[in-house]
TORKOL-4160 file (C-alpha; in steps of 0.2 Angstrom, whole numbers, padded with zeros to 4 digits, m for minus):
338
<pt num="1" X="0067" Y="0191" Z="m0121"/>
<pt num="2" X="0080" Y="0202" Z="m0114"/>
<pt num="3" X="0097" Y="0201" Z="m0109"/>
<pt num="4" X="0097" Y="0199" Z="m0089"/>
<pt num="5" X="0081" Y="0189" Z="m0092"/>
<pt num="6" X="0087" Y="0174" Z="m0101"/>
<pt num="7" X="0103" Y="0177" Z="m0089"/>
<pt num="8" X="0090" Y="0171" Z="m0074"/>
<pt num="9" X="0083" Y="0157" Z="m0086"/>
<pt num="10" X="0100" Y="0149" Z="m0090"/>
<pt num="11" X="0105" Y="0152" Z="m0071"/>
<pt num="12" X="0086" Y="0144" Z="m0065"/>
<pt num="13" X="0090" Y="0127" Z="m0078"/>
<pt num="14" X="0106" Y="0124" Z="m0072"/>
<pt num="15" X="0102" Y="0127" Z="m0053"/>
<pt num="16" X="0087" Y="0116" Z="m0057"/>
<pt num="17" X="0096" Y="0102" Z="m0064"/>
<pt num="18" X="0111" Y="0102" Z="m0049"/>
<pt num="19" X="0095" Y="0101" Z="m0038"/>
<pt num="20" X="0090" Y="0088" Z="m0047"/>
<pt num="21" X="0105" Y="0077" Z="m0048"/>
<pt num="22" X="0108" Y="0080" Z="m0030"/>
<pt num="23" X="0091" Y="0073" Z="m0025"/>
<pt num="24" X="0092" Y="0058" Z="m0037"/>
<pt num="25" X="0109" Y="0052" Z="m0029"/>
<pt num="26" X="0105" Y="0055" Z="m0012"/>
<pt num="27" X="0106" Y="0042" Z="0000"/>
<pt num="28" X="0093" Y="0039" Z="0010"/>
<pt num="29" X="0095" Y="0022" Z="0025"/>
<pt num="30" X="0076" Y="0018" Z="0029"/>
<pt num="31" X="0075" Y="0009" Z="0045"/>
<pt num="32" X="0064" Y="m0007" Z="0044"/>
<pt num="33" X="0055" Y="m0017" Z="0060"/>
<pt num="34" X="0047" Y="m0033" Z="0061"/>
<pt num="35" X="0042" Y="m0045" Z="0077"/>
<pt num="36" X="0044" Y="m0060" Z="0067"/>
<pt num="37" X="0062" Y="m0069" Z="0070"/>
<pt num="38" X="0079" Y="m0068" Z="0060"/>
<pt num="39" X="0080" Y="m0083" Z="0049"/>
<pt num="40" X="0062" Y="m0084" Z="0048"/>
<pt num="41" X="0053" Y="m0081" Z="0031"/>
<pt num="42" X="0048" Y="m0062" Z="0033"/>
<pt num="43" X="0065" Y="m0058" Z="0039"/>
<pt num="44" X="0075" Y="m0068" Z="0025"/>
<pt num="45" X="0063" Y="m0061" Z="0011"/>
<pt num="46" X="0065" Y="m0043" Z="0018"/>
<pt num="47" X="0084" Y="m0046" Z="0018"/>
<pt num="48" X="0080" Y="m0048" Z="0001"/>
<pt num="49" X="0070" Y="m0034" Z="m0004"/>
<pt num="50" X="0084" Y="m0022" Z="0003"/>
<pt num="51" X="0096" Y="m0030" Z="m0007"/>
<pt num="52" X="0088" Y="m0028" Z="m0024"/>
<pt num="53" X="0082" Y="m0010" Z="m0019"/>
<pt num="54" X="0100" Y="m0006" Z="m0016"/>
<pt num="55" X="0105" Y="m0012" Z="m0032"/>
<pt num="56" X="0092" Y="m0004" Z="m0043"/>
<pt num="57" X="0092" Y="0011" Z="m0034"/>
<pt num="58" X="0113" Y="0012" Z="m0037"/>
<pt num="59" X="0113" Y="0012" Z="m0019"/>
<pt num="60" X="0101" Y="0027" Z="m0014"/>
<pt num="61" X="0090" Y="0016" Z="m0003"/>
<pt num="62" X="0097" Y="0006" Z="0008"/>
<pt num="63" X="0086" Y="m0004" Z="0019"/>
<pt num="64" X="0092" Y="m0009" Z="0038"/>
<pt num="65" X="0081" Y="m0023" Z="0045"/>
<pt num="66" X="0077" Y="m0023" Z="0062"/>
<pt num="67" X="0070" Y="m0043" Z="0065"/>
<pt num="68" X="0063" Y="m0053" Z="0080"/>
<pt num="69" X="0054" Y="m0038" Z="0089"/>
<pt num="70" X="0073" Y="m0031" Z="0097"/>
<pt num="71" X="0064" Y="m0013" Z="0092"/>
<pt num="72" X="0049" Y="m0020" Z="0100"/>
<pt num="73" X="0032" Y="m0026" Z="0099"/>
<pt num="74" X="0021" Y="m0019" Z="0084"/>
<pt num="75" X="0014" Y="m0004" Z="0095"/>
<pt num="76" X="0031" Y="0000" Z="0100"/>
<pt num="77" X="0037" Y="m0001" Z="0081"/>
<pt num="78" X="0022" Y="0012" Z="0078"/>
<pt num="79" X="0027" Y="0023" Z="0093"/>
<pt num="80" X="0045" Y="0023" Z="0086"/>
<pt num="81" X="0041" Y="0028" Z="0069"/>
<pt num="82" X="0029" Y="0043" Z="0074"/>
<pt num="83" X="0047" Y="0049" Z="0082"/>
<pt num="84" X="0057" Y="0046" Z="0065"/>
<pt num="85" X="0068" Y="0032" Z="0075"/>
<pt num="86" X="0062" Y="0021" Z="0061"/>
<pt num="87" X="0054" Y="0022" Z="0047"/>
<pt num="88" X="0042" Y="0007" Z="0044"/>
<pt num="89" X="0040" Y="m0010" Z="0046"/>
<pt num="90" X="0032" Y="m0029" Z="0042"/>
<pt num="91" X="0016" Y="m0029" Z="0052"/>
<pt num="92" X="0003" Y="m0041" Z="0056"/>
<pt num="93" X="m0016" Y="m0036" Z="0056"/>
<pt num="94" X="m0012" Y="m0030" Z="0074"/>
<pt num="95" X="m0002" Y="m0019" Z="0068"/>
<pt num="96" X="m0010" Y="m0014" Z="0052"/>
<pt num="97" X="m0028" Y="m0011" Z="0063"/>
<pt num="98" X="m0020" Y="0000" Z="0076"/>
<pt num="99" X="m0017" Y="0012" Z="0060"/>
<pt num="100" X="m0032" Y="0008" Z="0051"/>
<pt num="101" X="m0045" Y="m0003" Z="0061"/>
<pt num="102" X="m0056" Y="m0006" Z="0045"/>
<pt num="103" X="m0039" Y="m0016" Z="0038"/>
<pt num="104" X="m0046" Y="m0027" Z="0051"/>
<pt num="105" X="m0062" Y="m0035" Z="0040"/>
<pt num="106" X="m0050" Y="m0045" Z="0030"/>
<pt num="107" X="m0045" Y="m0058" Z="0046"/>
<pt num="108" X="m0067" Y="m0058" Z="0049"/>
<pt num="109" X="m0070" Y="m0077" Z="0056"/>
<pt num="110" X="m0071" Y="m0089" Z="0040"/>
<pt num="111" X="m0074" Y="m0074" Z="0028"/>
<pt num="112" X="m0061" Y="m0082" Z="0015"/>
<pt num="113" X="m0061" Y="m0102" Z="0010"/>
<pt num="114" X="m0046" Y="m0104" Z="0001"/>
<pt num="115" X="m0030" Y="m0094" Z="m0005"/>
<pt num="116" X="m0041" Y="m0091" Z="m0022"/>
<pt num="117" X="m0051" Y="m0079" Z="m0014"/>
<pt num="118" X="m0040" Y="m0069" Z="m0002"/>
<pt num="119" X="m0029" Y="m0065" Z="m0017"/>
<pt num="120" X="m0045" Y="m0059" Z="m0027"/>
<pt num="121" X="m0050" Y="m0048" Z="m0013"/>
<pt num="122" X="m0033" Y="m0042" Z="m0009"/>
<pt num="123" X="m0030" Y="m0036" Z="m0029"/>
<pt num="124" X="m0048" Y="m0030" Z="m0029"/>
<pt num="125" X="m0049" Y="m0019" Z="m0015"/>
<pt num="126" X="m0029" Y="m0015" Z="m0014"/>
<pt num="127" X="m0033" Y="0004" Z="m0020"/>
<pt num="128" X="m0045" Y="0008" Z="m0008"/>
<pt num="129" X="m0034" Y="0002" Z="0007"/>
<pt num="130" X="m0018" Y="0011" Z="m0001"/>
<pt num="131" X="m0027" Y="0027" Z="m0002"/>
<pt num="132" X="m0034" Y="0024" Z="0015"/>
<pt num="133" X="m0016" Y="0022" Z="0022"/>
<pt num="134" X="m0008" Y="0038" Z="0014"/>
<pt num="135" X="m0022" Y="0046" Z="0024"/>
<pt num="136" X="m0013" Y="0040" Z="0039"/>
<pt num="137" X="0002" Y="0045" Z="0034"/>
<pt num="138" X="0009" Y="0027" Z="0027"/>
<pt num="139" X="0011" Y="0021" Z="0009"/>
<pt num="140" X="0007" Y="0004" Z="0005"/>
<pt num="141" X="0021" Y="m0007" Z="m0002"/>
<pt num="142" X="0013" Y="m0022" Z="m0003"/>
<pt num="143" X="0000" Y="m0034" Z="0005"/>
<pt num="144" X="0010" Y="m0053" Z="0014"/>
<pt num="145" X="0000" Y="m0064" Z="0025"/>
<pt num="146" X="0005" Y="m0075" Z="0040"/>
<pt num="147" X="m0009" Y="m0089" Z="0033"/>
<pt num="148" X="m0025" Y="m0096" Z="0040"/>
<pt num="149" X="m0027" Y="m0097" Z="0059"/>
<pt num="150" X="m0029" Y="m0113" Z="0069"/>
<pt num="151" X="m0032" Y="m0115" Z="0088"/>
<pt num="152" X="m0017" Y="m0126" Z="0099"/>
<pt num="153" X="m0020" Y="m0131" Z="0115"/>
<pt num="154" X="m0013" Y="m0142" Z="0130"/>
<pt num="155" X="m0030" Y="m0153" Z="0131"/>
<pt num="156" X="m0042" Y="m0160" Z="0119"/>
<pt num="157" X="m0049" Y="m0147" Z="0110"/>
<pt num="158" X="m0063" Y="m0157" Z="0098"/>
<pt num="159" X="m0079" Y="m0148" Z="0099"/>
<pt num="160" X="m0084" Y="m0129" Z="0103"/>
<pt num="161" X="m0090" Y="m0135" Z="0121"/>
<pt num="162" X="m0071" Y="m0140" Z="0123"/>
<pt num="163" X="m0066" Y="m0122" Z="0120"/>
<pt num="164" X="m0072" Y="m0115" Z="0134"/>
<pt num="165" X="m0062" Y="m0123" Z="0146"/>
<pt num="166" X="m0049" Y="m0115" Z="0139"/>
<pt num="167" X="m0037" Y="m0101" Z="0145"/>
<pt num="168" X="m0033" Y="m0095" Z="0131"/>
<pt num="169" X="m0020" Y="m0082" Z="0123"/>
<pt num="170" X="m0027" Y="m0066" Z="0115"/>
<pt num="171" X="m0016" Y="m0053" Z="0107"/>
<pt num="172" X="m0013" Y="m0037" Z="0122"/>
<pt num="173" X="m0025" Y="m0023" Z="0115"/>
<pt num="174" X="m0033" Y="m0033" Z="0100"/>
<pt num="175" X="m0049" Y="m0029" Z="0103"/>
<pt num="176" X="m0054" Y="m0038" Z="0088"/>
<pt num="177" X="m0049" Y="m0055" Z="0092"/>
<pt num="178" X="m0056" Y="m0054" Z="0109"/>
<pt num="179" X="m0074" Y="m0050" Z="0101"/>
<pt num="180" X="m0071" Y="m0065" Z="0093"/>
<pt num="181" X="m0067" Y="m0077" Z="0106"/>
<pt num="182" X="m0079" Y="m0068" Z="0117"/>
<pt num="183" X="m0093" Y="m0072" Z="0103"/>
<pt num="184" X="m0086" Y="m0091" Z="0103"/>
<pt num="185" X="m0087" Y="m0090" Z="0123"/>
<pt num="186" X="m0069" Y="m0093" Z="0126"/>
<pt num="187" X="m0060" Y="m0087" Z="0139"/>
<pt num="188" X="m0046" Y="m0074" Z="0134"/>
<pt num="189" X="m0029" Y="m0071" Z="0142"/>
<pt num="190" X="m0021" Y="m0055" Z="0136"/>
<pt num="191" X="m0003" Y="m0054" Z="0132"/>
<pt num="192" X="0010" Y="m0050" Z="0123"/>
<pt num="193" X="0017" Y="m0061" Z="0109"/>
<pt num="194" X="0034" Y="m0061" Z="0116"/>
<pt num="195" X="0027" Y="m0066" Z="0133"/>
<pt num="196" X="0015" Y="m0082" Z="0127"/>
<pt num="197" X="0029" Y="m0094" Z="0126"/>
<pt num="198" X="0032" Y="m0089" Z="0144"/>
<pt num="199" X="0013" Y="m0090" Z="0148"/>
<pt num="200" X="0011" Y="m0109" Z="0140"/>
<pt num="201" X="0027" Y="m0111" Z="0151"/>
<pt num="202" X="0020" Y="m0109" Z="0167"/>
<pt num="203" X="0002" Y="m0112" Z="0164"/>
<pt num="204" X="m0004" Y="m0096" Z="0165"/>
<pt num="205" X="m0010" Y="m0099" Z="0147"/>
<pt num="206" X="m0015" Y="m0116" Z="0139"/>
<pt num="207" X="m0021" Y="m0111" Z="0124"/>
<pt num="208" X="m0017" Y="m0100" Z="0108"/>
<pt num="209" X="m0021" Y="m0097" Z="0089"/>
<pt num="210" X="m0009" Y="m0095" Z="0075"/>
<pt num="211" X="m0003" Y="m0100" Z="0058"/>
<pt num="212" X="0006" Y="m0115" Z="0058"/>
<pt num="213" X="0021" Y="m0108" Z="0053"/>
<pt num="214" X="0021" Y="m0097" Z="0068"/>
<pt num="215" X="0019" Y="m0109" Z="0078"/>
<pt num="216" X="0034" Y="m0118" Z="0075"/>
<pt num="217" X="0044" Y="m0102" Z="0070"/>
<pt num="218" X="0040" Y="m0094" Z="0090"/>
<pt num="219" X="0044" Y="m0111" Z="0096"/>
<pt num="220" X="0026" Y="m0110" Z="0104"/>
<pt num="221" X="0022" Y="m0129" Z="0099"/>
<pt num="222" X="0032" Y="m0138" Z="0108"/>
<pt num="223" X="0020" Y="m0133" Z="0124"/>
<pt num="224" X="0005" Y="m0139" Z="0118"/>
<pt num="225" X="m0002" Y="m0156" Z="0112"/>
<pt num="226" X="m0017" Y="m0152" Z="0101"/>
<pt num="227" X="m0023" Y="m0142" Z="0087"/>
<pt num="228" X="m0040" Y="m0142" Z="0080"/>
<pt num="229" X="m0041" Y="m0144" Z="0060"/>
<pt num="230" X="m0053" Y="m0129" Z="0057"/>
<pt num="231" X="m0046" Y="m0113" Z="0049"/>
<pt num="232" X="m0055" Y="m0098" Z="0058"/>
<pt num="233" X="m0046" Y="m0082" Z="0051"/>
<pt num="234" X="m0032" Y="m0078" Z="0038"/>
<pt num="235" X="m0020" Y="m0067" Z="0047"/>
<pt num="236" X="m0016" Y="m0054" Z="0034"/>
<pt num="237" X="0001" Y="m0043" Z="0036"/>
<pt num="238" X="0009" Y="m0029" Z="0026"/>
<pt num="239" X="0022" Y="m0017" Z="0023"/>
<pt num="240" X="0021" Y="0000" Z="0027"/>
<pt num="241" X="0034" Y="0015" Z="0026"/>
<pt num="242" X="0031" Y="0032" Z="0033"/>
<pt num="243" X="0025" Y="0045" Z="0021"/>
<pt num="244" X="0040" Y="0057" Z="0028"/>
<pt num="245" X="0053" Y="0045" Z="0022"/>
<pt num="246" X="0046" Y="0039" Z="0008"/>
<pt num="247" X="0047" Y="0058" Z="0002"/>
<pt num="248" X="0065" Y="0058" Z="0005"/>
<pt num="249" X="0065" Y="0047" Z="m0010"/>
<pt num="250" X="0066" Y="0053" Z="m0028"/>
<pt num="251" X="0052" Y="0049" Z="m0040"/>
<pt num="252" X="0062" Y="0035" Z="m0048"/>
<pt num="253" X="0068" Y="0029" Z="m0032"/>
<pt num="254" X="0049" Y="0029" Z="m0025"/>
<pt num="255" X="0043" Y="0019" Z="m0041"/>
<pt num="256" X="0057" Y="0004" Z="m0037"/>
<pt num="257" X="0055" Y="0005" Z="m0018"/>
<pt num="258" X="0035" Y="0002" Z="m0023"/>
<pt num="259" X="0039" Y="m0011" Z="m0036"/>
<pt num="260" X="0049" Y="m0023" Z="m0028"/>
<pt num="261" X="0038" Y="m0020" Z="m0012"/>
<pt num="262" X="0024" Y="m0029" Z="m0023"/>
<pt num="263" X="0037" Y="m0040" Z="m0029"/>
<pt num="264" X="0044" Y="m0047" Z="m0010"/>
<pt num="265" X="0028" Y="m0047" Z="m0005"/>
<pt num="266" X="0022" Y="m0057" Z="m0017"/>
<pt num="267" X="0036" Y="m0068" Z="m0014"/>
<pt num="268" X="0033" Y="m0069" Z="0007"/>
<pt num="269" X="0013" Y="m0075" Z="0002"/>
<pt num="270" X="0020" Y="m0088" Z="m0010"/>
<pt num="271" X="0032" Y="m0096" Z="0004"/>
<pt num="272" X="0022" Y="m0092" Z="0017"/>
<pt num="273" X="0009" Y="m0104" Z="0012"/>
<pt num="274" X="0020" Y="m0119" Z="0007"/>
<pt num="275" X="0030" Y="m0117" Z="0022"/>
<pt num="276" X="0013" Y="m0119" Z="0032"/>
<pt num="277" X="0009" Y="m0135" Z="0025"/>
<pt num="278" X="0027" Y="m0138" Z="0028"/>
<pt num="279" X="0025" Y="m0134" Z="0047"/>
<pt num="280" X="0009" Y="m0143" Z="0049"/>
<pt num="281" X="0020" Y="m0159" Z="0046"/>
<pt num="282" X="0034" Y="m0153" Z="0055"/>
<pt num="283" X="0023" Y="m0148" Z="0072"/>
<pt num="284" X="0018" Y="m0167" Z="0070"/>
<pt num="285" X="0034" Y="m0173" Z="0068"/>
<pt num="286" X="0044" Y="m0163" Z="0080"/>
<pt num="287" X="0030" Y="m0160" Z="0094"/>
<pt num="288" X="0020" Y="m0176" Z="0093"/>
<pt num="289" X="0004" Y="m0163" Z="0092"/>
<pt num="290" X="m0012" Y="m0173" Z="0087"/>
<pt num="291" X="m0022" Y="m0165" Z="0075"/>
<pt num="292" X="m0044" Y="m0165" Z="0079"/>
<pt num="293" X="m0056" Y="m0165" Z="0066"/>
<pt num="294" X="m0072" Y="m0153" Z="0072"/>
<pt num="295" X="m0089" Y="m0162" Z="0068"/>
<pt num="296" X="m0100" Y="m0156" Z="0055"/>
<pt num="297" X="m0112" Y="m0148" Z="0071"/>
<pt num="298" X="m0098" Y="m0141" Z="0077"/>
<pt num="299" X="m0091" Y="m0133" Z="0061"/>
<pt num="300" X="m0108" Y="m0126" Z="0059"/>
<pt num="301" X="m0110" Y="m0118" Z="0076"/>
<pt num="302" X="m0093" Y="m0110" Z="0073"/>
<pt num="303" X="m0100" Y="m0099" Z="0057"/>
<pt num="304" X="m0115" Y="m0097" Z="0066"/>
<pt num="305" X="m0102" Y="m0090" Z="0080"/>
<pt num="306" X="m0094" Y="m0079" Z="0064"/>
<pt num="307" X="m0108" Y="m0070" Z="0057"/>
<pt num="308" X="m0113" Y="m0065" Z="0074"/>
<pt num="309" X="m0092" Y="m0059" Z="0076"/>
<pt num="310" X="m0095" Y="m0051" Z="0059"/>
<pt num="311" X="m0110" Y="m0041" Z="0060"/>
<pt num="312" X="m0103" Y="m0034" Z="0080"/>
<pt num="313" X="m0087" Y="m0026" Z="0071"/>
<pt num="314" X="m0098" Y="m0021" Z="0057"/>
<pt num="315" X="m0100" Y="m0002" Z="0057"/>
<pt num="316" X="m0089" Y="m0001" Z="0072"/>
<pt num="317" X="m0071" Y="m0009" Z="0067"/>
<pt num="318" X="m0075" Y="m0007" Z="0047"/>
<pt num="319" X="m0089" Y="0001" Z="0036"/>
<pt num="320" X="m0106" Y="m0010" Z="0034"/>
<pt num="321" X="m0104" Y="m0005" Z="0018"/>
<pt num="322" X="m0087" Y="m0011" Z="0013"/>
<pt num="323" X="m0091" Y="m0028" Z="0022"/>
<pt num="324" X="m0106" Y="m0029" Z="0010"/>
<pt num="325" X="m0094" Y="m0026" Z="m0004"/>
<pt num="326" X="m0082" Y="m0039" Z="0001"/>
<pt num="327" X="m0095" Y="m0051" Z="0004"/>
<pt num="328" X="m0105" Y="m0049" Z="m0015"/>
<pt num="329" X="m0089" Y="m0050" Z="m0021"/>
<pt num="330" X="m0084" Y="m0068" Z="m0012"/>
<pt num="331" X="m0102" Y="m0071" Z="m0017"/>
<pt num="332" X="m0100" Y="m0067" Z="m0036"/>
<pt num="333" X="m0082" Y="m0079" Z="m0035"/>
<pt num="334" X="m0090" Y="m0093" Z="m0028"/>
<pt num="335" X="m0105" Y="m0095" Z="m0041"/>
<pt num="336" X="m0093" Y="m0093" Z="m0054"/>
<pt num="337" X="m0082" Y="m0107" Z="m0046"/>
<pt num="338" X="m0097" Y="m0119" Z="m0048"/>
């Protein structure tokens, strides 16, 4: 090797490793949104997660956690993203279906009996929904959940003929769930989450589904007097950072950011469900709701209601053959469980 050649080596390997130290210390503030409220469980347990990414990232990544929906609602969060004026977010299946609709087969209409098997299909299928949200631009940090979905309402609501005397809430622009109430011939009131308090307020609305927890935690209990015992959906949620920020991040900086998002997460599902057996008690307690037992004809009418739900968004919202997938698998778990 010549003279002026291993000159422009040396000069290369030392501007390679200033680059290189540059990039590792950088520090990089990645703006986080969420619709759920400060002091709930999402918003603590994020608070969290951006303290310990601080701290293992020697301050690097720092996290600023936008809570209660002051950014917005979930759409608005996603508009604000694709401008870079923040960079991710804790979303609900909403959320999550707006990016990727086919996220939506995990809240089907009592797909999933117990925790068991949301977690086995979470784990099992979590590669194919990471990959297909780095398609959209998004990496994956982690799957959380809001829990199983119950229906509250102002008047009795016992049997599936009750139901549709209803007004009830749906979700503004989730077409999803309005296929599903429309399968269970309910009527269907769009709005926004933060306007459903309001809407129970004055009548407009009479009705709405959602996790216990939520339930307490949006304060939307206290308006109604009846909940029916039946779990129709888990609402699933995630974490999601945009691939633009995320590639601000060195290497190692990614690996942490990835690893305590699986971690936090983790931590979210765990407290999430406690603290909805927690809240059942509590919206009995502090609201005086009655809870309603559906009859055995009844329960049967509302997976008859399901599968028809199912097989509508079935090569429309999500691949025939993913659902077919999910479904052996849940198949497979339960004969084992015997």
């Amino acid at each position: 090797m010549s003279y002026h050649n291993r000159i422009f080596l040396y000069v290369s390997l030392i501007f390679s490793f200033i680059n290189g130290a540059i990039a590792h210390g950088k520090k990089t503030t990645i703006k986080f949104a969420i619709i759920t409220p400060k002091g709930s469980t999402w918003s603590n347990v994020l608070h969290e997660f951006a303290k310990e990414t601080k701290k293992q990232t020697n301050g690097n990544v720092k996290f600023k956690i936008y809570a209660g929906g002051i950014i917005g609602d979930e759409n608005a969060v996603l508009s604000k993203i694709s401008r870079n004026i923040v960079h991710g977010g804790g979303f609900s299946g909403v959320g999550l279906g707006t990016i990727l609709p086919e996220i939506r087969i995990l809240e089907s209409p009592t797909l999933f009996q117990n925790d068991k098997e949301i977690d086995e299909i979470k784990n099992s299928f979590y590669p194919y929904f990471e990959k297909k949200f780095s398609e959209k631009n998004f990496e994956l940090l982690g799957f959380a959940e809001a829990g199983f979905v119950y229906l509250f309402s102002k008047q009795k609501i016992a049997t599936a003929a009750s139901l549709k005397k209803t007004k009830m809430w749906v979700w503004k622009g989730d077409a999803v769930a309005e296929n599903f109430l429309q399968t269970f011939n309910i009527p269907a009131i769009p709005l926004d989450v933060s306007q459903v308090y309001t809407g129970l307020a004055t009548n407009m609305i009479d009705s709405f589904y959602a996790p216990p927890l939520a339930a307490l935690a949006f304060q939307w209990g206290e308006k109604v007097k009846y909940m029916m015992k039946f779990q129709f959906v888990n609402s699933i949620g995630a974490l999601l950072i945009h691939k633009k920020a995320f590639a601000k991040l060195s290497p190692t900086d990614q690996a942490i950011v990835k690893k305590l998002g699986t971690q936090y997460c983790n931590k979210i599902v765990s407290l999430t469900r406690s603290e909805n057996a927690a809240a059942l008690q509590s919206l009995k307690a502090k609201f005086g709701i009655n809870f309603l037992d559906p009859s055995p004809s009844d329960i049967a009418q509302f997976k008859k209601n399901a599968i028809q739900t199912n097989s509508k968004n079935a090569g429309k919202v999500y691949p025939k053959e993913l659902y077919n997938k999910i479904t052996k698998n849940l198949a497979l778990l339960r004969s084992k469980a015997k």
